[in-house]
N, C-alpha and C positions, 0 to 999 in steps of 0.2 A: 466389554462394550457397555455392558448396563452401569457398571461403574463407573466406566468413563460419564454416559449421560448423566446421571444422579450426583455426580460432583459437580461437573463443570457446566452444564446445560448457562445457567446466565451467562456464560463467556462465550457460548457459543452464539447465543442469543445475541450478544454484545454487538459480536462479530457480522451478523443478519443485517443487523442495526447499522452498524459503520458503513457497509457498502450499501447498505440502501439510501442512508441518507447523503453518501457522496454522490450518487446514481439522478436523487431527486435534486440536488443543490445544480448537478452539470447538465439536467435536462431543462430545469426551469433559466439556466442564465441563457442558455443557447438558445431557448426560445425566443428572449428577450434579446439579446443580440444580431439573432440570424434569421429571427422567422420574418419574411417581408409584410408581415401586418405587425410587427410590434416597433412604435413608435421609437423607439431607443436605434431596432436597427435604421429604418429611417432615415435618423439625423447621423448616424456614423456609418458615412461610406466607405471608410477604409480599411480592407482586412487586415493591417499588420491592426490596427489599434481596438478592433475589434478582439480578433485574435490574444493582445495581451490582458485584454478587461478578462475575457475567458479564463486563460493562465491565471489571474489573480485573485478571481473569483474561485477558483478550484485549489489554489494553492492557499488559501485562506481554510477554504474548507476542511481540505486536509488536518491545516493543522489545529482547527478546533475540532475534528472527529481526534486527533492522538492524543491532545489533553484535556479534554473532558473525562470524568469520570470513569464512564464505561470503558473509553479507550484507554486509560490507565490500567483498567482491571483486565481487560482482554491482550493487551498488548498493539490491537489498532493494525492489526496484518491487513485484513481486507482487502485479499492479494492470496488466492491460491502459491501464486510462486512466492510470496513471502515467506508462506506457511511451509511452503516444502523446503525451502534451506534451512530453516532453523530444526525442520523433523533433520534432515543430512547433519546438520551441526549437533543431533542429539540434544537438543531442546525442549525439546516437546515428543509425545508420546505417539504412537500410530492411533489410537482411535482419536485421540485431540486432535490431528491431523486431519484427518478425515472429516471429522465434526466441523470442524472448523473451515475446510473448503465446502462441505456439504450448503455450510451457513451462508457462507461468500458468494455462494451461486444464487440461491434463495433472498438472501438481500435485494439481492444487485435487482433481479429478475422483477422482486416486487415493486420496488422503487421505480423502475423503468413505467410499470405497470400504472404504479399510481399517479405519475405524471400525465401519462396518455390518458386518463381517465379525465385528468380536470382540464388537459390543454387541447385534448384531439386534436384536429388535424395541424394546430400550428404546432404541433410536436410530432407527430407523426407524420407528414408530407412532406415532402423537398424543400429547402434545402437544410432543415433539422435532421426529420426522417430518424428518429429516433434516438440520434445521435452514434448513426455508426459507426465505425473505425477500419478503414477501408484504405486502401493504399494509395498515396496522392498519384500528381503526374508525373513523377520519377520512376513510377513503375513498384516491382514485389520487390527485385532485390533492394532496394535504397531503403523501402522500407522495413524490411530486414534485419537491416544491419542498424537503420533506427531503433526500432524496438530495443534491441540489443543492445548498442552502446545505453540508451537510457535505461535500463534496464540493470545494466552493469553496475553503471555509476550512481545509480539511487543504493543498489543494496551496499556498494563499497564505501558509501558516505554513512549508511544508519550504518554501519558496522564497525567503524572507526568512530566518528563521534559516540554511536551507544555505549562504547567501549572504554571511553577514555573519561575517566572522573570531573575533570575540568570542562568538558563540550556535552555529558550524557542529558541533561539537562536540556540541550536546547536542540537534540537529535531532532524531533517534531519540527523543528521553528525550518531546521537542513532539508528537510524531508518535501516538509511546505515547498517551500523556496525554489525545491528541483521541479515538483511538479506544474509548478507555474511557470515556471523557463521552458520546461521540452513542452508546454501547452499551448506554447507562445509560438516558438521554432517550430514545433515538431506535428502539431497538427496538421498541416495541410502536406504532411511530408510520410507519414502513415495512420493518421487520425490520431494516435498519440494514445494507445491504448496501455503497455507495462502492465495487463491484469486478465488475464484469461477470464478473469469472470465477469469483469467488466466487457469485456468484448461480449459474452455470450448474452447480456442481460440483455443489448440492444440488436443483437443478429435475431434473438430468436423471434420475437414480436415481428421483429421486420423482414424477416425472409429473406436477410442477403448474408451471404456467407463468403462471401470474394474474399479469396488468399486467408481465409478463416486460422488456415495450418501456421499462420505468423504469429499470432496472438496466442497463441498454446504454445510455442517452441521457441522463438526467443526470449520471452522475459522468464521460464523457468529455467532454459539451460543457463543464460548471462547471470541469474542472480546466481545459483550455483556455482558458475566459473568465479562471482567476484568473492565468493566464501572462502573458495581451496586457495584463492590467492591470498585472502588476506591472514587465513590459516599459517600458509607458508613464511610469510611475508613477517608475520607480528611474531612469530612461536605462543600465540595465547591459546591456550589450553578450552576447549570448547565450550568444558564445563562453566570457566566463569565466562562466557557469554549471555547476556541476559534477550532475552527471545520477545523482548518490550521494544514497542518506538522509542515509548520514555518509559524509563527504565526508574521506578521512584520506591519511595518506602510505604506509601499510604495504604497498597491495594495485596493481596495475596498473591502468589505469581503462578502460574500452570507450568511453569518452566521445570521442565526436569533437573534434578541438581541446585535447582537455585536455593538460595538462602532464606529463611525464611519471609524476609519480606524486601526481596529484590532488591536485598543492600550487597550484592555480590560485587558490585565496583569497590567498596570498599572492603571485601575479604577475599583477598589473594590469595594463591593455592599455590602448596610448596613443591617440591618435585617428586612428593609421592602422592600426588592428586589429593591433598587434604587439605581443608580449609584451614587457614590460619587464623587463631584467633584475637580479635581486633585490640583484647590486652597486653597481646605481646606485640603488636606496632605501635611506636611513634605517633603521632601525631602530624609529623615531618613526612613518614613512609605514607602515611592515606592519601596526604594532599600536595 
């Protein structure tokens, strides 16, 4: 454990950082959008157009939290359920794990915190309210099975694109993209949550915990379900999965197995699990 802190403590730090500043980026738009004293909601009465400035506003944010620096070096999970497929996929260590959702909570948690601090009540009252994630009017199962399909399909896109030499690159930009579309659709269908910590950062201030058990239970078992399939599905070997949004050379990786500087798209692993060394490929085989 002490080890794990004394190595990696700034990723975990990182990790604090990411979701708190996704936390403060969605509580300050939603105020601007939805609190009936701010002049922006005002002039746009219509909740699909509302609803997409939202999505766009957070799918922007996303993907400047996964290519900024930090999230480069951390990997940008920011997502308990991120964190625990890639610990399942043998990526990442058990107390990195842990550290790292420990963070995710603590982010989320303070960022909520410091938005109610500067916006009070038009952040914290109806119909912001903290920004909670609460099941629409279709009820707990629809939103359910929302959670989960978006939940699916985010981890089976980073996982495929992070994966594939030609697309790892712009995995963030995929990532983005998704989070803006289920923010768009999916909000008023189950608040549009995919992050157990996110969900907790804004239940706990606000004291509502309705169908709380969705937001813990679908988006870590769907991101799991979409691992073992794409496991199956690819035959790629765990080891070169890289446990990055963006998966790049610049930054050190926490990734178990990985290569030294997260160039594992480029060093394929033979059938006795050993790295292959990049002198003995082609030029033609890398790319």
């Amino acid at each position: 454990m002490w080890s794990a802190l004394r190595n990696h403590w700034p990723e975990y730090f990182m990790e604090a950082w990411g979701l708190g500043l996704f936390m403060i980026s969605a509580g300050l738009f939603a105020s601007l959008l939805f609190a009936p004293e701010s002049p922006v909601a005002q002039s746009l009465a219509n909740d699909w157009i509302r609803a997409a400035l939202m999505g766009l506003a957070m799918g922007l944010t996303a993907i400047a939290i996964i290519y900024s620096g930090w999230g480069k070096r951390s990997g940008a999970h920011i997502n308990p359920a991120v964190t625990l497929t890639f610990f399942r996929l043998k990526k990442i260590s058990p107390w990195d794990a842990l550290f790292y959702v420990l963070a995710q909570f603590i982010g989320g948690l303070l960022g909520i915190f410091l938005v109610a601090l500067l916006l009070r009540g038009v952040f914290t009252e109806p119909p912001v309210n903290y920004i909670v994630t609460v099941p629409g009017k279709w009820g707990i199962a629809i939103a359910f099975v929302t959670e989960f399909l978006f939940s699916f399909g985010l981890m089976l896109i980073v996982l495929i694109t992070s994966n594939t030499i030609q697309l790892s690159k712009y995995t963030g930009v995929f990532a983005g993209t998704m989070v803006a579309l289920f923010i768009t659709f999916g909000s008023s269908v189950s608040g549009m949550s995919i992050n157990p910590a996110r969900t907790f950062a804004s239940a706990f201030p606000a004291q509502i915990w309705t169908a709380f058990w969705i937001y813990y239970l679908a988006p870590p078992i769907a991101m799991l379900t979409a691992a073992e399939l794409y496991k199956w599905s690819s035959g790629l070997r765990t080891r070169s999965i890289c446990c990055k949004l963006h998966p790049n050379g610049e930054t050190n990786c926490i990734s178990i197995d990985c290569c030294s500087h997260c160039d594992c798209l480029v060093r394929p692993w033979n059938d006795n699990d050993e790295a292959i060394s990049p002198a003995s490929l082609s030029s033609d085989s890398i790319h």
